[in-house]
matplotlib code that plots the C-alpha trace (Angstrom):
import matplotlib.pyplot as plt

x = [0.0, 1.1, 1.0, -2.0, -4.0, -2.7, -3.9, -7.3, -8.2, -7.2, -9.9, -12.6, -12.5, -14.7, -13.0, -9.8, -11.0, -12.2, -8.5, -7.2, -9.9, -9.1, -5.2, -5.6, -5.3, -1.8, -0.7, -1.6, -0.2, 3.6, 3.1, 2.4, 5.3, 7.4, 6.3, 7.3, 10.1, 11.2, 9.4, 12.6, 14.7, 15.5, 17.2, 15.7, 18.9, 19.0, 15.5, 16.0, 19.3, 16.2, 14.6, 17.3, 16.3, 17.6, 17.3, 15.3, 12.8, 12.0, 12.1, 9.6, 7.6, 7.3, 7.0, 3.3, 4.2, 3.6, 1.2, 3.2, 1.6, 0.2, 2.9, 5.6, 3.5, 3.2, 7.4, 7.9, 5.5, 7.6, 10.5, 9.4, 8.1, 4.5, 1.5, -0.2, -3.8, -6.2, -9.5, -12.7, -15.6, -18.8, -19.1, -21.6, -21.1, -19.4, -18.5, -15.5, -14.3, -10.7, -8.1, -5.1, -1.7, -0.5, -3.5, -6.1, -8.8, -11.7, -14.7]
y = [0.0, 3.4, 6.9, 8.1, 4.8, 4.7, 8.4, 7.3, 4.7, 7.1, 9.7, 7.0, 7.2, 10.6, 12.0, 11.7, 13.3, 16.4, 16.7, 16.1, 19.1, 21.2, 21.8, 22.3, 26.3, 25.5, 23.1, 25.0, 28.6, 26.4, 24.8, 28.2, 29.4, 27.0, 27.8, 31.3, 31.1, 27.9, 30.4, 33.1, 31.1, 31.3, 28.4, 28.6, 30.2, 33.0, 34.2, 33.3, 36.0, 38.5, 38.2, 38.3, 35.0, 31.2, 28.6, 26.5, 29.0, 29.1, 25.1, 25.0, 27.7, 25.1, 22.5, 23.5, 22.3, 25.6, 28.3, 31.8, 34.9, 37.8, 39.3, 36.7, 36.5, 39.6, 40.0, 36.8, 38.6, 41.4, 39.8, 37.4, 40.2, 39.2, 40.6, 38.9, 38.3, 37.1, 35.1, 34.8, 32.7, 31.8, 28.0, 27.0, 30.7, 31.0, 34.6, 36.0, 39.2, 39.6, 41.6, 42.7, 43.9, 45.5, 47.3, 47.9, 46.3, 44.7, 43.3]
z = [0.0, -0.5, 1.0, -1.0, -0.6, 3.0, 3.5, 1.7, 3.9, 7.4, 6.0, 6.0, 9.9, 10.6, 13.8, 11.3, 8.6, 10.9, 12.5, 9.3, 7.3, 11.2, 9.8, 6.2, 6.3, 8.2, 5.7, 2.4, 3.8, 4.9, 1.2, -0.5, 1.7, 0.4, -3.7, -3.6, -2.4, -4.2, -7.3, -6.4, -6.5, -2.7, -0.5, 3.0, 4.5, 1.8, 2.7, 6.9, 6.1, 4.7, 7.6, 10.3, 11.0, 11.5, 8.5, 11.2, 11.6, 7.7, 7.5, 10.8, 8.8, 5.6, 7.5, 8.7, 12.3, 13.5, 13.2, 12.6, 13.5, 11.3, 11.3, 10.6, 7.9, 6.3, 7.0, 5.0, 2.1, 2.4, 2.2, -1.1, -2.8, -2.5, -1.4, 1.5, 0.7, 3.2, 2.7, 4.7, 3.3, 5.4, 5.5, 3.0, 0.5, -2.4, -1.4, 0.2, 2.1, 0.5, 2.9, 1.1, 2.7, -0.3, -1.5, 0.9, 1.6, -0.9, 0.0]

ax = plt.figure().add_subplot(projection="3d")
ax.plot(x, y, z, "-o")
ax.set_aspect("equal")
plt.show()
């Protein structure tokens, strides 16, 4: 069996699925994270010197094990040249209040 069929037959089990669907926004802001600055060209120590930073902050960062704050968040924008956009979407809706840190805000 592999990892995806492994993975497959974890989310059958309902309480697993839930924990699993609980740390998605975690695991898809470390993995977008990781793309941009994979997309610059950046090793993690080159951008943990742009932030004054260890290389083992950036990999725990990536590695989704940890939650940063907002503002960790908008200084690793800043530092990747990218604009921090956040989304809020009621359950259910297809619409979305859209905050932008470059930009203002949009609704």
């Amino acid at each position: 069996m592999n990892w995806k069929e492994y993975k497959q037959q974890l989310l059958k089990d309902p309480a697993v699925r839930r924990e699993y669907e609980a740390l998605e926004p975690e695991y898809r802001l470390a993995a977008a994270l990781m793309r941009l600055r994979l997309a610059k060209g950046l090793t993690q120590e080159q951008l943990a010197e742009r932030l004054h930073t260890k290389q083992e902050s950036i990999a725990r960062l990536e590695s989704g094990s940890s939650l940063p704050s907002l503002s960790t968040v908008k200084k690793v924008a800043e530092a990747l040249d990218a604009t921090l956009e956040i989304y809020l979407r009621p359950r259910g809706k297809s619409g979305a209040m859209v905050v932008r840190e470059k930009g203002g805000r949009k609704g």
